[in-house]
N, C-alpha and C positions, 0 to 999 in steps of 0.2 A: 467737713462736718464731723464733731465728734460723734462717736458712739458707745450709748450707753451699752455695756456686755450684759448688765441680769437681762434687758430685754430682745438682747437675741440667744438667749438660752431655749431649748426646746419648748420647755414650761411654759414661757411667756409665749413665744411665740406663736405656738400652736394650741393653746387652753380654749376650751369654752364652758372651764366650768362656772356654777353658777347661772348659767345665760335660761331662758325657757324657750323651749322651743318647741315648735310644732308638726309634725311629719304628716299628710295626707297617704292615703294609701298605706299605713303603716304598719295595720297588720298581717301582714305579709311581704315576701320577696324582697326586693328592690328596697322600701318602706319598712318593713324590719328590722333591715341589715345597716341604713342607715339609724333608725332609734336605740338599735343595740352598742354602736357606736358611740352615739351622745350620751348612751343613760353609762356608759362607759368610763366616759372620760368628766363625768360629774354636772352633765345639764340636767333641767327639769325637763321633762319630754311629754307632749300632749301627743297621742296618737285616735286618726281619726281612719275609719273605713265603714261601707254602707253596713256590711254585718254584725250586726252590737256584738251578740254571741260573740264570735271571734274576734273582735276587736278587744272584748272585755279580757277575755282569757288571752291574749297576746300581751296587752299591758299589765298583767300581774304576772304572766311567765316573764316579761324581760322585767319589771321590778325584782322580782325571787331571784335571776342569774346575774343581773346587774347591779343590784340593789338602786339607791334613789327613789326616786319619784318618776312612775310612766304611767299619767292618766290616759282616760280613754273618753274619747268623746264621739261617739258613732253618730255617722252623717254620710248622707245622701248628695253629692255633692254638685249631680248633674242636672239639678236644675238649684233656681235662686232662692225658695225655698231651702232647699237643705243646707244654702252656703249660707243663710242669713241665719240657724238656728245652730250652725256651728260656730260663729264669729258670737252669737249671744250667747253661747254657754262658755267661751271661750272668756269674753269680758266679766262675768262672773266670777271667774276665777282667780283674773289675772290683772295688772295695772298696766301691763306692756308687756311684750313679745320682742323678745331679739331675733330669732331663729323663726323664718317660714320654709319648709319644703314643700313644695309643689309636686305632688307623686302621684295622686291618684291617678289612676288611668285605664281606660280599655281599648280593647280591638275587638275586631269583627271580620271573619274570614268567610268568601264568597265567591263563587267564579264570576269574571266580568261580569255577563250580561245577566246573573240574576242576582248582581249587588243590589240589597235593599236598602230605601229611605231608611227605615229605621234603624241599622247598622252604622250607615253617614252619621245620622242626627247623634245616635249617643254616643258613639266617639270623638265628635267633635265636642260636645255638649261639657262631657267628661274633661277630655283632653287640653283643651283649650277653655270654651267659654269658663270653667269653675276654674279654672288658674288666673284668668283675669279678675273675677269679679269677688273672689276669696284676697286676693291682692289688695285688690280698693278696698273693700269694707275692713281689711286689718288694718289701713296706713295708721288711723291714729294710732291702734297698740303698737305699732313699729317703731312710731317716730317719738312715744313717749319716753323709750329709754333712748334713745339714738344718739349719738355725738358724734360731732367731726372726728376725734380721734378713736370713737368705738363703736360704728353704725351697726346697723341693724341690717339683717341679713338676707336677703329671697334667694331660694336655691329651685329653680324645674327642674326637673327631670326630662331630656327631650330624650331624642334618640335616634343611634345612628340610620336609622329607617328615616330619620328626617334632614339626611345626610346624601344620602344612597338609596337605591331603590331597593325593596326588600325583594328576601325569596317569598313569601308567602303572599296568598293572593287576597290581601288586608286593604281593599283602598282606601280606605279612609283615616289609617294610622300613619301613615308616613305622612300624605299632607298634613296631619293631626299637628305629626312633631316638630314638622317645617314650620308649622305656623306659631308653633311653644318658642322655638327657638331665634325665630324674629319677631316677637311679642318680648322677650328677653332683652335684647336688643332696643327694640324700644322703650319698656320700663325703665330699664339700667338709663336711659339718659334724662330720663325727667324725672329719675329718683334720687341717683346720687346726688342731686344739689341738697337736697331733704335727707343725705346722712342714712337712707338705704341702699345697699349696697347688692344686687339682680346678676344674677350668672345663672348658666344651665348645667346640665351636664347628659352627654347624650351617649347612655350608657349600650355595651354591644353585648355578647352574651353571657346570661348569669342565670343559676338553676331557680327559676322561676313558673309559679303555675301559669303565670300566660306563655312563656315560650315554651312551657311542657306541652301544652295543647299545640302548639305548631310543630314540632319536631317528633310528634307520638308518643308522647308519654301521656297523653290523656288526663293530662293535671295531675299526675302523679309525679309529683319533685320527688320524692325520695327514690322512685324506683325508675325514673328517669336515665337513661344510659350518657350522664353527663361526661364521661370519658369519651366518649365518640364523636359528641358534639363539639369538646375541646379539640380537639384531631385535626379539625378544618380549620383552626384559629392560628394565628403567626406564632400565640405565646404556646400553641398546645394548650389549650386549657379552658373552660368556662371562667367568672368572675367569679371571686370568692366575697365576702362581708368585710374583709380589712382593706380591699381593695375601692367600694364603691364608701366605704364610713372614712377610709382615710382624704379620699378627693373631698367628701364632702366636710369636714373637719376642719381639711384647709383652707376651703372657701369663705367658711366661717370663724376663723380663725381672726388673730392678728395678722397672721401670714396671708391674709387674701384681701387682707383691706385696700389696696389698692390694683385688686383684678376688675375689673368692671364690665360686665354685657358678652363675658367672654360664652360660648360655647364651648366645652370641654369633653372631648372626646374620653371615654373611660372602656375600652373595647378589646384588649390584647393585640392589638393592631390590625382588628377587621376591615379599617376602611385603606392600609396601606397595604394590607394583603400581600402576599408569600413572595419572594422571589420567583420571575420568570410569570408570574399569573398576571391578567388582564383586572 
């Protein structure tokens, strides 16, 4: 088979400029660090999270450092209400979406026996049921620009707690992600014929207000002792924003068009863990 060289040049291969794309959970963390990545490398970036406030001010501070275009579309996304009033502000905007990220997410930390219903329900709610039913109601914007040679994209966010049992005492997030991540699994096989293209990514530790609350920093990312927490990790180290924007870039990418339903561990090697350990 010949091959053409301009399109294995890094350019081509890995570009998604031009593309729009959409980050849940994005102003902050995880959800950040990816839209700071795309609004980077020249996509259109819609960013969504339940705090308009800070969703607003997140999409004009990474417009101002990245320049482009990063709307903000604040939504509620744990029940179908708020996923039905994101997908219509979304249509308003937009003629099609290349780029979904599936980010939003919670936890809920409880000792066994006094886990609460209402803990279960929004984490599941959150975690799962809005990553399906934000799916369905995008497919037409998906598949409008879609092509066999250039599909359209779904990325989760699972996570290695839906991998491995966590340390913290969260029950409802780890099944949360197990269930993200064989919902992945099933999308990716009855999408890809329709030219979308469903991978996860089950990302391990990154300086984040939800893992600041598990580790004592009390939601304090900045003041968080992320060198300590790196310490226990294979690579030494927490996750950094070039780390979790470059996995997702590739997914998205020319370079991942033919990854499909994959789960992709993004972790410094938490789940293969040190020499000589268990």
């Amino acid at each position: 088979m010949a091959m053409d060289t301009a399109r294995l040049d890094l350019g081509s291969l890995f570009s998604i400029k031009g593309k729009v794309a959409l980050v849940t959970g994005g102003s902050r963390g995880i959800g950040e660090m990816i839209a700071a990545g795309f609004l980077a490398n020249g996509a259109k970036v819609y960013i969504s999270s339940r705090k308009a406030a800070v969703c607003d001010a997140t999409a004009a501070r990474l417009a101002g450092e990245y320049g482009g275009e990063c709307i903000s579309l604040p939504a509620d996304l744990s029940g179908l209400e708020g996923v039905d009033g994101l997908v219509g502000q979304l249509r308003q905007r937009e003629q099609h979406l290349d780029i979904l990220v599936n980010n939003a997410g919670a936890s809920w930390g409880a000792p066994l026996a006094e886990f609460p219903e209402s803990g279960w329900d929004k984490v599941m709610d959150t975690n799962v049921k809005a990553v399906f039913f934000l799916t369905q109601r995008l497919l037409p914007l998906l598949e409008a620009g879609a092509t066999s040679e250039d599909p359209a994209r779904v990325v989760n966010i699972g996570s290695i707690d839906g991998i491995k049992n966590s340390v913290f005492e969260a029950f409802s997030y780890g099944p949360s992600k197990a269930a993200v991540h064989s919902l992945t699994r099933m999308l990716a096989a009855h999408l890809a014929p329709r030219n979308i293209i469903v991978n996860a990514i089950a990302p391990g530790p990154f300086p984040t207000w939800m893992l600041s609350t598990g580790v004592g920093g009390g939601g304090d990312v900045d003041n968080t002792d992320w060198a300590a927490v790196g310490r226990g990790n294979p690579r030494g180290r927490v996750g950094t924003p070039e780390d979790i924007a470059g996995l997702a870039i590739f997914l998205c990418s020319r370079a991942g068009s033919f990854t499909v339903g994959e789960v992709i561990t993004c972790d410094g090697g938490s789940l293969v863990g040190k020499p000589g350990t268990l």
